[in-house]
DOVEXDO-707144 format. One record per residue (C-alpha): x negated, y negated, z; residue number from 1. Coordinates in Angstrom, 1 decimal, padded with zeros to 4 digits, always signed. Example, Ala and Ser with C-alpha at 12.3 -4.5 7.8 and 13.67 -1.06 7.14 Angstrom:
BEGIN
     east    north       up     i
   -012.3   +004.5   +007.8     1
   -013.7   +001.1   +007.1     2
//
This chain:
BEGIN
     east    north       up     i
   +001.5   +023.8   -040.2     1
   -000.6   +026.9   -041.3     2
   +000.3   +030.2   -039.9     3
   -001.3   +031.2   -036.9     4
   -004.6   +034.1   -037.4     5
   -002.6   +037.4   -036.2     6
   -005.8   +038.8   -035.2     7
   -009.5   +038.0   -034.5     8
   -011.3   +038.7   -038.0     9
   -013.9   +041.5   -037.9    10
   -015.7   +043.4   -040.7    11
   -014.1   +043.8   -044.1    12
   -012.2   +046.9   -044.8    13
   -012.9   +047.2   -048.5    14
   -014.0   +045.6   -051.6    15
   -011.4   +042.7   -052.2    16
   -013.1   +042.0   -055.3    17
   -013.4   +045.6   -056.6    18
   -009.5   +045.5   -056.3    19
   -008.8   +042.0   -057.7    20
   -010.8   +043.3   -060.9    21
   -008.4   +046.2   -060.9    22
   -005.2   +044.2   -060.7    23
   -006.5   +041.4   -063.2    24
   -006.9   +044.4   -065.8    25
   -004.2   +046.2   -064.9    26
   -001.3   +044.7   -062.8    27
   +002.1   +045.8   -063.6    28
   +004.3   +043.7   -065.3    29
   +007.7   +042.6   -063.2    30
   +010.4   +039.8   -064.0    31
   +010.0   +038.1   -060.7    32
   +005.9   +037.8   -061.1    33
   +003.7   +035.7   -062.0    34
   +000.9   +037.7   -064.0    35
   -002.7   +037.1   -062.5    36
   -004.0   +035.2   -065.7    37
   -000.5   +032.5   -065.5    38
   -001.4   +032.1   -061.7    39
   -005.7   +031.2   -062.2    40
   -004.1   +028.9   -065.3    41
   -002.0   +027.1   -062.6    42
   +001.5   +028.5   -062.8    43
   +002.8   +029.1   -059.7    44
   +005.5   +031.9   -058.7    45
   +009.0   +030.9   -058.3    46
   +009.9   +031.0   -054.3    47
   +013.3   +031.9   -054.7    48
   +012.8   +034.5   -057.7    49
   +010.2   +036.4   -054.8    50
   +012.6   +036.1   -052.3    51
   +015.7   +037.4   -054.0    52
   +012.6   +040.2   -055.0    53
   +011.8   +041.1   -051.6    54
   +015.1   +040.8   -050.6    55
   +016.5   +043.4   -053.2    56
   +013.5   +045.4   -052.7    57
   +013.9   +046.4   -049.1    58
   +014.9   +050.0   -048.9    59
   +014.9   +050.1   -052.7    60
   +013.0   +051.3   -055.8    61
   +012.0   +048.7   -058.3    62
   +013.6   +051.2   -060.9    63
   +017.0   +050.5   -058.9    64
   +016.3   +046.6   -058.9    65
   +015.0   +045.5   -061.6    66
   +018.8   +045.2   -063.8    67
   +020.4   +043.6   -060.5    68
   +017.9   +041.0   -060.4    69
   +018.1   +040.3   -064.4    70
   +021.3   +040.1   -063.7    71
   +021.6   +037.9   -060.7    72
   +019.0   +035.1   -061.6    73
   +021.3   +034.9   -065.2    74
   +024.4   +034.3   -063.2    75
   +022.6   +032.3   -060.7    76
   +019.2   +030.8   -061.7    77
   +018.7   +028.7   -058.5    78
   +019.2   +029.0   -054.7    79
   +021.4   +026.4   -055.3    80
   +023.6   +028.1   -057.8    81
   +023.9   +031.2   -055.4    82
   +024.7   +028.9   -052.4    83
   +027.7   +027.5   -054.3    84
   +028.4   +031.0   -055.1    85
   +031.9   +032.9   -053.1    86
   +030.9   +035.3   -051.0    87
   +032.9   +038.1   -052.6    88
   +031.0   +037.4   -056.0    89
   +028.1   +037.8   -054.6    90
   +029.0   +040.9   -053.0    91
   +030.7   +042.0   -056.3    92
   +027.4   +041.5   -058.1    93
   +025.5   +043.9   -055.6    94
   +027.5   +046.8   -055.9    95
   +025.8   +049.6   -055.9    96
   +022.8   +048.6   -054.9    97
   +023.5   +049.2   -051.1    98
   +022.5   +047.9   -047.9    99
   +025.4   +045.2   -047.7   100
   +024.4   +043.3   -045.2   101
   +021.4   +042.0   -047.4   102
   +023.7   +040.4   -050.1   103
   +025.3   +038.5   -046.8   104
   +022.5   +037.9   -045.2   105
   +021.2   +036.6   -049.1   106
   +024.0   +034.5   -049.1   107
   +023.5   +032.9   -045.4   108
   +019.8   +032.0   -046.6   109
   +020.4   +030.4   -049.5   110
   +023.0   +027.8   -048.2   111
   +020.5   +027.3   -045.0   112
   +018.0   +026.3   -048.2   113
   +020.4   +024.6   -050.3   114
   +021.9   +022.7   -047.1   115
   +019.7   +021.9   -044.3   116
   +015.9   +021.8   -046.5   117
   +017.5   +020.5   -049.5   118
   +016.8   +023.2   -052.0   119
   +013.0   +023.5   -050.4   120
   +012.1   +026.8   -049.6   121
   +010.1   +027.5   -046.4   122
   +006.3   +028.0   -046.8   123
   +005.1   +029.5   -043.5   124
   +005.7   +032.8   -042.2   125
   +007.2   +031.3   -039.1   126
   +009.6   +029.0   -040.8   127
   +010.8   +032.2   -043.4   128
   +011.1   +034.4   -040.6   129
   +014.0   +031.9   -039.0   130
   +016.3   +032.5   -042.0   131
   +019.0   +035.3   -042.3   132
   +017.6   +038.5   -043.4   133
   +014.1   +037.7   -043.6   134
   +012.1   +039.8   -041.6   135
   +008.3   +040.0   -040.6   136
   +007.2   +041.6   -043.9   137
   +009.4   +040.0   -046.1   138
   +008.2   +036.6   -044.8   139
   +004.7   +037.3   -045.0   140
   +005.0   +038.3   -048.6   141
   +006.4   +035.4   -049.7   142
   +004.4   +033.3   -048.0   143
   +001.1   +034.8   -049.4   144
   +002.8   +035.6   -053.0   145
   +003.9   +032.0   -053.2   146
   +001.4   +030.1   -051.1   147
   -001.5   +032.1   -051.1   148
   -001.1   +032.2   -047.3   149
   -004.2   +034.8   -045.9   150
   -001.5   +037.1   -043.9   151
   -001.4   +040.9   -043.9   152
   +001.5   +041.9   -046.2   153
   +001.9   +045.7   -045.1   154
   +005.0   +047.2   -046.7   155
   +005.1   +051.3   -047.0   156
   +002.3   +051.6   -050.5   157
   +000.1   +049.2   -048.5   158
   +000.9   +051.2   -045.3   159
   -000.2   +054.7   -046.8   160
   -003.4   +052.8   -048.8   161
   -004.8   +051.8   -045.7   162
   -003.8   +055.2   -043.7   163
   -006.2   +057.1   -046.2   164
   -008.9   +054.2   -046.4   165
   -009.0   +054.2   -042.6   166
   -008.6   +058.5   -042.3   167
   -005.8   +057.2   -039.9   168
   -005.4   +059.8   -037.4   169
   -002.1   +058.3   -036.1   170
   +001.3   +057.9   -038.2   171
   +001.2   +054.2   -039.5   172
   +004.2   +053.4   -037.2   173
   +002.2   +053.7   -034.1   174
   -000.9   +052.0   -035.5   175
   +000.7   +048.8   -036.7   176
   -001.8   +046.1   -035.1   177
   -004.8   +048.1   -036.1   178
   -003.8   +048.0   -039.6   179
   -002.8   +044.3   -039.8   180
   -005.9   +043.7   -037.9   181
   -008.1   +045.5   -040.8   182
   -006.2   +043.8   -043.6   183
   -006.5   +040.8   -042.1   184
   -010.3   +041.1   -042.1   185
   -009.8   +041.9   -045.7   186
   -007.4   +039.5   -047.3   187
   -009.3   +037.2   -049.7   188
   -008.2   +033.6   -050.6   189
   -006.5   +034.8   -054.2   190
   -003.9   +036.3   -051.0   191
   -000.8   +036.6   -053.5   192
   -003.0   +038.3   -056.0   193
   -004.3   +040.9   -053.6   194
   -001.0   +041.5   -051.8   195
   +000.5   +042.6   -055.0   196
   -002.4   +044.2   -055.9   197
   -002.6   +046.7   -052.9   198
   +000.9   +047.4   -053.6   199
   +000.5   +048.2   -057.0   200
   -002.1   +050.5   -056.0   201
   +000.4   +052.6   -053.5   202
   +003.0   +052.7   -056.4   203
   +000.3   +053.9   -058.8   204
   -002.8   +055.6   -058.2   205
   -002.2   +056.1   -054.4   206
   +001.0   +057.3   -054.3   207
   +002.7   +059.8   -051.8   208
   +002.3   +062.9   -053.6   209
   -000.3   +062.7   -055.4   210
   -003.8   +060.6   -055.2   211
   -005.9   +059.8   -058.7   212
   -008.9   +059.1   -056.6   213
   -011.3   +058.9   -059.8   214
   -009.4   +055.9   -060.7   215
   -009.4   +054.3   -057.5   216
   -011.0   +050.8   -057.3   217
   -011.6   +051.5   -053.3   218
   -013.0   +054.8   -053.6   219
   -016.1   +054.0   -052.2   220
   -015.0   +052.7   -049.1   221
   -011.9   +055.2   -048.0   222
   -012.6   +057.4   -045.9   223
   -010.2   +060.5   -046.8   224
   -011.2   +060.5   -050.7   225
   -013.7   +062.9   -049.8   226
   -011.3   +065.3   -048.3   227
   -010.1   +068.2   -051.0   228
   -006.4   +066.6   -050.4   229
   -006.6   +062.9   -049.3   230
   -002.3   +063.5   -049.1   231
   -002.6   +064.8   -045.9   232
   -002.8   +061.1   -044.6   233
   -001.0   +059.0   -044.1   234
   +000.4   +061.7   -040.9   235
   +003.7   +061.7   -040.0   236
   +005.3   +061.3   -037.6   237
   +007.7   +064.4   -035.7   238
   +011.5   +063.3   -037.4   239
   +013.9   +063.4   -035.0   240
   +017.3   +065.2   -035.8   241
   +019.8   +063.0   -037.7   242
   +022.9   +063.1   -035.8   243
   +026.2   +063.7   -037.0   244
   +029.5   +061.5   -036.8   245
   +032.8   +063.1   -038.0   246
   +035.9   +061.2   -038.7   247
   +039.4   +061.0   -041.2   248
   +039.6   +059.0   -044.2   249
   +043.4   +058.0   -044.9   250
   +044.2   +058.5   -049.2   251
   +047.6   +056.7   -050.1   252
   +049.1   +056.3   -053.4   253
   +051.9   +054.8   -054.7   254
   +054.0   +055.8   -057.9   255
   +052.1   +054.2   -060.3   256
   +048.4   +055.2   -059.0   257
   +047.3   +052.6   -057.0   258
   +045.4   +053.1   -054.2   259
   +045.8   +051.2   -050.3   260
   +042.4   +050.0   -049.4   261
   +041.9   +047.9   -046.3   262
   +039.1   +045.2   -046.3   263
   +036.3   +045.8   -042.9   264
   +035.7   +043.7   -040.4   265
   +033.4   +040.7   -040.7   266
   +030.3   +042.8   -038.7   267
   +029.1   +046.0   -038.6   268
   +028.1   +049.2   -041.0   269
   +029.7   +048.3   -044.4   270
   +031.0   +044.4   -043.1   271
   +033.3   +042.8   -045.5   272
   +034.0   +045.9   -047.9   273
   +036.9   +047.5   -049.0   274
   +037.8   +050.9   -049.1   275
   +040.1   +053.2   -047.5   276
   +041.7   +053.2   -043.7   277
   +039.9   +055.1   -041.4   278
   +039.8   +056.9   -038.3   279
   +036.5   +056.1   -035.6   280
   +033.8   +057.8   -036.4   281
   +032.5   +060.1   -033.3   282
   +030.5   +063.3   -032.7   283
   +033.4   +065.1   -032.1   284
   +036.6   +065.1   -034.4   285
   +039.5   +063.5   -033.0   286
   +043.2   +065.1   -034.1   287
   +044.3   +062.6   -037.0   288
   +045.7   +059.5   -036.2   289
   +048.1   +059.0   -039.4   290
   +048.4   +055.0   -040.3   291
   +052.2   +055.0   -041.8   292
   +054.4   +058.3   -041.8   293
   +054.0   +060.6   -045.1   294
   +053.6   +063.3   -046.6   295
   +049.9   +064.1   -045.4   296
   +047.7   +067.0   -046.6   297
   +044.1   +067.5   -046.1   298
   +042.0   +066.7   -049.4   299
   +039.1   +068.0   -048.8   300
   +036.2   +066.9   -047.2   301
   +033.1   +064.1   -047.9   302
   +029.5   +064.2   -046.8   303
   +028.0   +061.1   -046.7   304
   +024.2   +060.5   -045.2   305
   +023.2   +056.9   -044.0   306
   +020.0   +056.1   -043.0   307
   +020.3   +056.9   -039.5   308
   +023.5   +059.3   -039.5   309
   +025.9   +061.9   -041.1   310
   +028.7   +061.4   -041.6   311
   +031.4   +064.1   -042.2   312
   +035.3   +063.0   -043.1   313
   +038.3   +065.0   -043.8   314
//
């Protein structure tokens, strides 16, 4: 069953064709896509290369992911292969990469696929949206990368492209159905094409910083190119003050210079990882709460910032 039209269609927002042109000349060459001449030949993308993509992508550079994905599709070439896959390899394999709970989550998903649909990947937003870890966005671009599928894929390039074409007065997070509802109007039947190409165009000419307007393909249609500094969209929104969380991380050696780490709980911030005891993490310090008698000294002390927190250990 086809996915459901988010939104009654109205006029076009831009050119569709100005920017497929664009992208056909110009798109940027990535391991997990299929350039626009293989796809018009016939070659169609690989569903679980642009999900394991997406997946890696989320809260992530492409500079940051582009070795871990090399690196996972060698070990593991097929959802299959990373279904039969432990856990802890897995996890071992992301490393460094953060944001644990999408190697889990990445995990989950691909014995769902290898198990209950028999290695078939889902095709419609509705159906990728019921596995682990897939989200609105990430569903809808694998549906349209993959199956052409004429949904709005808005991720934060496409978010700040349609900010400046539309002169958005609002910060993107509060105008979310107004922009699907222009993209939708928009989004041609070469969908996959034009997804990636709209992102391209973020990560390249439309960037957050800077704007190279002269070699826009929608110049003509958006609106804040004629401003002397099209930057000042998309606005932002007031940040609210990060708060803080303070705790005490527990060091012990032995003799010979191994350390005592403790393995986390199965949910949670940082699920299933190792590291060192510690005490809970509150806005005010508790008095330490030693784990075994020693001879304990204060360290020092570590600043870590999360996404929504800071914390502060001793």
């Amino acid at each position: 069953m086809p996915d459901p039209a988010p939104e009654k269609k109205s006029a076009p927002l831009f050119s569709a064709e100005a920017l497929l042109l664009w992208y056909d000349r110009g798109a940027r060459a990535l391991p997990w896509r299929v350039p626009p001449s293989d796809r018009r030949a016939g070659r169609r993308p690989d569903p679980y290369r642009v999900w394991l993509s997406e997946i890696m992508l989320q809260q992530t550079t492409i500079a940051a992911v582009r070795g871990y994905f090399l690196d996972f599709t060698s070990r593991w070439p097929t959802v299959a292969d990373l279904a039969a896959a432990p856990l802890d390899d897995v996890l071992a394999r992301w490393a460094g990469l953060g944001y644990y709970a999408r190697a889990r989550n990445l995990h989950k998903a691909a014995q769902a696929i290898s198990g209950e649909r028999a290695g078939i990947f889902p095709t419609t937003v509705a159906e990728l949206e019921a596995l682990p870890g897939i989200g609105a966005y990430t569903a809808a671009a694998i549906a349209a990368i993959c199956h052409d599928a004429r949904v709005p894929v808005i991720d934060g390039n496409v978010e700040r492209v349609l900010a400046r074409l539309m002169r958005l007065e609002t910060p993107p997070r509060d105008a979310k159905a107004a922009l699907r509802a222009a993209l939708f109007a928009t989004v041609p039947e070469r969908a996959g094409d034009f997804a990636q190409a709209l992102m391209d165009l973020g990560a390249t000419l439309c960037a957050p910083r800077a704007a190279a307007c002269g070699l826009c393909p929608l110049r003509p249609d958006c609106a804040a190119a004629t401003l002397p500094d099209p930057t000042l969209y998309p606005r932002r929104p007031v940040k609210a003050e990060r708060p803080i969380r303070r705790g005490h991380a527990y060091v012990m050696t032995r003799s010979d210079g191994s350390v005592f780490l403790v393995r986390r709980l199965d949910k949670g911030l940082l699920a299933r990882m190792a590291g060192v005891p510690v005490s809970v993490w509150a806005a005010t310090r508790a008095a330490p709460d030693y784990p075994m008698p020693g001879a304990w000294h204060r360290a020092g002390d570590i600043v870590h910032v999360f996404t929504h927190f800071r914390l502060e250990l001793t």
